[in-house]
C-alpha positions in Angstrom: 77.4 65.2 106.4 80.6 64.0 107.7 82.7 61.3 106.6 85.4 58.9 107.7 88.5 58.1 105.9 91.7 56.3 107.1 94.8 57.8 105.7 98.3 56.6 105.3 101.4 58.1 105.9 104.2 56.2 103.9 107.9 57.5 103.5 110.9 55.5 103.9 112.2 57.7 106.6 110.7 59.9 109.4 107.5 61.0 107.2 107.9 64.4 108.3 107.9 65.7 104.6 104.7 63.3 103.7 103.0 64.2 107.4 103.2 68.4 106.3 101.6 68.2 103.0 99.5 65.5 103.4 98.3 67.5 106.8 98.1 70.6 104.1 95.9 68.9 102.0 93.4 67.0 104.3 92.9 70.3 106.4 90.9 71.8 102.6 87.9 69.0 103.7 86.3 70.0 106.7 83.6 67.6 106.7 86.4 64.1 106.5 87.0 63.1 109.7 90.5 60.8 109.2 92.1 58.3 111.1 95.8 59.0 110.6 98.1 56.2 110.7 102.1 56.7 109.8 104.6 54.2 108.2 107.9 55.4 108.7 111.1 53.7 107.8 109.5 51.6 104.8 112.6 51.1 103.3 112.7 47.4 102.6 111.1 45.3 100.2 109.5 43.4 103.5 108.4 46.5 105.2 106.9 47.8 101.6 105.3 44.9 101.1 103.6 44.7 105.1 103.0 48.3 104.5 100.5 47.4 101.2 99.2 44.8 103.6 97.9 46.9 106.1 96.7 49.3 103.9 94.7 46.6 102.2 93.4 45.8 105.2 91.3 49.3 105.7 89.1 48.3 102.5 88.6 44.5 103.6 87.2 45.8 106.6 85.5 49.3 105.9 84.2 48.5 102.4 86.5 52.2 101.5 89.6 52.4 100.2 92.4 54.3 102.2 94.0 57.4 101.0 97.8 56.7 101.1 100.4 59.9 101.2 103.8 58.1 100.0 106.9 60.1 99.8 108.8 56.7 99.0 112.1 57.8 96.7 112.8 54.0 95.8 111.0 52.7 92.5 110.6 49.2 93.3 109.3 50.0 97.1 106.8 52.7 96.0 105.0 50.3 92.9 104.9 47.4 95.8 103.2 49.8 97.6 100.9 51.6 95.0 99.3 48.2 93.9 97.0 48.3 97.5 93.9 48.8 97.1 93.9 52.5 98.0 94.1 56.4 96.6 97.8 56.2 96.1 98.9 60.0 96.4 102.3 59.9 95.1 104.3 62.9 96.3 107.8 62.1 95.5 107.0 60.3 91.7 104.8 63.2 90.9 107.8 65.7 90.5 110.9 63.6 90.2 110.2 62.7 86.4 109.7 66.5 85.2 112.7 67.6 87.2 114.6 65.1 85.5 113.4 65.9 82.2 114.5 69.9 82.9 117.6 69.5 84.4 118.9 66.5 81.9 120.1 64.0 84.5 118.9 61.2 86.6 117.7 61.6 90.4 120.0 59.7 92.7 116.5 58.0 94.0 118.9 58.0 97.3 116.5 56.9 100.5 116.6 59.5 103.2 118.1 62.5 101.3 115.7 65.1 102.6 116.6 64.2 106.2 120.1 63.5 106.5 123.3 65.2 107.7 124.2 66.2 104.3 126.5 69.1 105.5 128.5 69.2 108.7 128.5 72.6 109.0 124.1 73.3 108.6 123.6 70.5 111.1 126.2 72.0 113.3 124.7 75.3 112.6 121.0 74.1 114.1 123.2 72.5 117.2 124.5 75.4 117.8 121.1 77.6 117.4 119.1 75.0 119.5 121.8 75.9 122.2 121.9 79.1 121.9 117.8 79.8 122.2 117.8 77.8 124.9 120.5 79.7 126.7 119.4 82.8 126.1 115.3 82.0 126.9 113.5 85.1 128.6 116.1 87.4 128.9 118.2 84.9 130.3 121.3 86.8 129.5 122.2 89.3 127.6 125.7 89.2 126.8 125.7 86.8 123.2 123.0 89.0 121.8 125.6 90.4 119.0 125.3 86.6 118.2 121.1 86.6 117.6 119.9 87.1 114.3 116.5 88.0 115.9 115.2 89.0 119.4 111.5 88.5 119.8 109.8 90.6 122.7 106.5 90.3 123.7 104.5 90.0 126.9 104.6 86.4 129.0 102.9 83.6 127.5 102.5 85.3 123.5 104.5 82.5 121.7 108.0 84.0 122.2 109.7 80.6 123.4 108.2 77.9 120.8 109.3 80.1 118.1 112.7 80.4 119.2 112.9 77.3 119.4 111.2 76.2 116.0 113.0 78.7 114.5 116.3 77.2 115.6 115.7 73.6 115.2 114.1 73.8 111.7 116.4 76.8 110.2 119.5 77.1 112.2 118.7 80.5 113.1 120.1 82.3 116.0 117.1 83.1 118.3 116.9 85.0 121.1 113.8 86.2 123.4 113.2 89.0 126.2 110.4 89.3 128.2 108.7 92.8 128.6 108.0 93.1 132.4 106.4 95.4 134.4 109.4 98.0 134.3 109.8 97.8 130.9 105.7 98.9 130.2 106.2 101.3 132.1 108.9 103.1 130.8 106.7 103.1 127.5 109.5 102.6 125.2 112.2 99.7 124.3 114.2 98.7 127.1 117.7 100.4 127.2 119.2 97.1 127.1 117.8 96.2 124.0 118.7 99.7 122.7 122.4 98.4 120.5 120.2 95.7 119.0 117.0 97.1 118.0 117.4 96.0 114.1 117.4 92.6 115.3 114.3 92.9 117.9 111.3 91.6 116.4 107.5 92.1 118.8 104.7 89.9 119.4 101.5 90.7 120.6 98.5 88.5 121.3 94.5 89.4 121.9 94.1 89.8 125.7 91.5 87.0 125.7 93.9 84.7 124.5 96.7 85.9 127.1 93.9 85.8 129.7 92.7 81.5 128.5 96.7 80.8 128.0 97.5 82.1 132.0 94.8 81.4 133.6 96.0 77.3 132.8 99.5 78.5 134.5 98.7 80.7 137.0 94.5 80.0 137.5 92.9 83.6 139.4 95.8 85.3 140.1 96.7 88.8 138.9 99.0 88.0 136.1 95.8 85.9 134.7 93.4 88.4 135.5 91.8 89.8 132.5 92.7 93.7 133.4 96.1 92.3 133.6 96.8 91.2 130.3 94.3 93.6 128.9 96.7 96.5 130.4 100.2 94.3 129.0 98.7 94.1 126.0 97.9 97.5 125.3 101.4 98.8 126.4 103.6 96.4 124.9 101.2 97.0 121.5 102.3 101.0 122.3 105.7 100.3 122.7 105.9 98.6 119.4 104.3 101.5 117.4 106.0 104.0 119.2 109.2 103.0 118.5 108.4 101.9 114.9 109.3 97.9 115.7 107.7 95.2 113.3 105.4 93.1 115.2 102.3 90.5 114.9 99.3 89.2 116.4 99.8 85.2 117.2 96.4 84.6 118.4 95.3 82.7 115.2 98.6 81.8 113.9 100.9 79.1 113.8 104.5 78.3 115.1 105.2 78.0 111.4 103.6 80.7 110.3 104.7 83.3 113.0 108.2 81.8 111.9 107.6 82.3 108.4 106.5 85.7 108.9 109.8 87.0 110.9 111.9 85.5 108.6 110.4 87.6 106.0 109.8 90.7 107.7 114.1 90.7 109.3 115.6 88.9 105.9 116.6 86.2 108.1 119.1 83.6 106.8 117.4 79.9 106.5 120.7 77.5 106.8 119.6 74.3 105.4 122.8 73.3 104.0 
């Protein structure tokens, strides 16, 4: 039987951090349908205090508490907060106290730590990376590849772009993507131009099905959506990968984050937070 639930997103400032794990978390009940709502930038006693309000709100007029996700830092903000009349998931609080305890000093309880331009240098370093993926988006150009740290290949349309992308916004790194055309299948092996950097050249693939749905919204019955189209791509990128011993995945049932996550590891790729 499926259920309804309203939950809260509370942080005091984008809720990004709250929004992943409490997405992480309410994904594991399949039969909870929830009604997301998100309080960012709760980081006054006034805002805290409105924030409780509206949670309190959900229960006067559903008769069911809400489930609150709070990654508020500041003490007196969070317990104004924690006294609605909800499930108060506390997700900064939890871990703060025994990190404390191990490391033998205080937390700053600073507000908006996790998101901030703590070094010049890492936020200059994503900057630079966004620009960079951008500029050099489907084999734009060629000449700042000794700059990539990875070049994702793949057939049109199997997740090369967005990955670049999330790759350079969310870790700084260097991203780079060339797309394998018709010439490049048929010569049944890497393209020469790729040929200096083939340690950094990472494949993707995707089930022809997929290709054929994702095209067919671009390009509806033409030839490059046709299914013996991207059935044929498929296979031949797939054969260039092998052949030429070059790590590669599937995306059909993956995530940007996870596809990312998975490069990363397979190439060592350097994560510049800092």
């Amino acid at each position: 039987m499926n259920t309804r639930r309203t939950a809260f997103i509370v942080s005091d400032q984008t809720g990004i951090t709250a929004d992943t794990l409490a997405h992480t978390l309410m994904t594991q009940f399949e039969n909870v349908q929830f009604d997301l709502v998100t309080l960012p930038f709760v980081n006054t006693l006034d805002k805290a205090q409105r924030a409780r309000q509206q949670i309190d709100e959900v229960w006067q007029s559903t008769g069911q508490k809400g489930i609150v996700f709070s990654t508020l830092v500041d003490n007196v903000l969070r317990s104004i907060v924690a006294q609605a009349n909800a499930l108060h998931i506390d997700l900064i609080g939890q871990f703060i106290g025994p990190l404390e305890e191990e490391l033998k000093q205080s937390a700053s309880h600073t507000i908006g730590k996790a998101h901030s331009v703590t070094s010049t240098a890492a936020y200059k370093a994503r900057i630079d990376a966004m620009h960079f993926a951008l500029e050099n988006d489907d084999g734009a150009t060629l000449k700042h590849y000794d700059r990539a740290d990875v070049i994702l290949i793949g057939v049109s349309r199997s997740g090369k772009t967005p990955t670049c992308l999330y790759l350079a916004q969310q870790y700084g790194i260097y991203a780079a993507n060339y797309p394998i055309t018709d010439n490049d299948l048929e010569g049944m092996g890497l393209p020469k131009a790729l040929a200096p950097w083939r340690q950094k050249v990472h494949g993707l693939t995707i089930d022809a099905q997929q290709l054929h749905n994702i095209r067919q919204e671009r390009r509806p019955n033409s030839e490059y959506s046709s299914m013996r189209q991207c059935q044929l791509e498929v296979r031949q990128v797939e054969h260039i990968f092998r052949n030429d011993r070059l790590p590669y995945i599937n995306t059909t049932a993956m995530s940007i984050e996870e596809i990312s996550t998975r490069i990363i590891q397979a190439l060592d790729l350097p994560r510049r937070f800092f």
